[in-house]
C-alpha positions in Angstrom: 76.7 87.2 77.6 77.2 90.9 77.4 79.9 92.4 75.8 81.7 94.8 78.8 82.4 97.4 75.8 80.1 97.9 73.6 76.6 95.9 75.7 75.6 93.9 73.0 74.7 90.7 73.5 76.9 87.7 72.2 75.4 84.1 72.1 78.1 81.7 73.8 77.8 78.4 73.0 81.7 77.1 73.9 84.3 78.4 76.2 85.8 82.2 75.2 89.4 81.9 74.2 91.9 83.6 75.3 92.2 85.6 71.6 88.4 85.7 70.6 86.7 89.3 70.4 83.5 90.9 69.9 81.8 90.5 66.6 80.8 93.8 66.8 83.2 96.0 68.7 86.4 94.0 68.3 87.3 94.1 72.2 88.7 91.1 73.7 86.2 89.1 75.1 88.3 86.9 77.8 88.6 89.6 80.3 87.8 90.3 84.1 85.3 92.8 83.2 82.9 90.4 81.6 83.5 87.3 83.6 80.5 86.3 86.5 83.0 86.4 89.2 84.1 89.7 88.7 83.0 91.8 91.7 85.1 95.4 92.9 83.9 94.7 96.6 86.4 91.4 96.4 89.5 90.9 96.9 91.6 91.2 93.5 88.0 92.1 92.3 87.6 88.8 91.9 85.0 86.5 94.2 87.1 83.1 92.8 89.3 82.5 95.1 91.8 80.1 93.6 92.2 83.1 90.5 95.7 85.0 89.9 95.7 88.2 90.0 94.6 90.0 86.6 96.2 93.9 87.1 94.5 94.9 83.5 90.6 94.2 83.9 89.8 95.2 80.3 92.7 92.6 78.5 92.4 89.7 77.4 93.9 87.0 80.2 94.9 83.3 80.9 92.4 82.7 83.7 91.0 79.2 83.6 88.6 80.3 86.1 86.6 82.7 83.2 82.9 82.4 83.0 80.7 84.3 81.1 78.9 86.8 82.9 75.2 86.9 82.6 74.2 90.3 81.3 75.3 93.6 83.1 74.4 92.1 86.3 78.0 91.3 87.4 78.7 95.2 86.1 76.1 96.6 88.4 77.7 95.8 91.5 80.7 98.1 90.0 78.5 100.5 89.1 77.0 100.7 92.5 80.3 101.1 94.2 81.5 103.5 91.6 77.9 105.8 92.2 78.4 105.8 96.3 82.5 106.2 96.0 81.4 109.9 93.7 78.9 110.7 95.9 81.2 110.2 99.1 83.5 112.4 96.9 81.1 115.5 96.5 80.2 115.3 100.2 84.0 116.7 100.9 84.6 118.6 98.0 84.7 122.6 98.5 
């Protein structure tokens, strides 16, 4: 997986704790932002739909529904949105 922070890559062998960080930018790990069903176009910005609601994307959470996201192509969805949202912006800006 991809760390969310720092875009290293971290081999995951096991499940991501609750607690465990990056080894090398000390972020949590076990957050919205870097799990594969993370999406800003869903609902709760989340595509499972049996998941609580996180409010904090980039803490560490109790989800049991967390899986590893596979590189930064959960994140460029986001980024997508967040590119057409700032160009929508500039359109009515004066």
């Amino acid at each position: 997986m991809q760390c969310y922070f720092c875009k290293n890559y971290l081999a995951v062998t096991d499940r991501i704790g609750r607690q465990e960080s990056c080894s090398h930018c000390g972020n949590d790990l076990h957050i919205c932002k870097n799990c594969d069903f993370y999406d800003v176009t869903a609902y709760n910005e989340c595509r499972e739909s049996q998941a609580d609601r996180v409010v904090d994307k980039e803490k560490a959470n109790f989800c049991d529904y967390f899986t590893p996201g596979r590189g930064m192509a959960c994140h460029a969805r986001t980024n997508s949105v967040t590119d057409a949202k700032k160009k929508l912006e500039q359109l009515f800006k004066k």
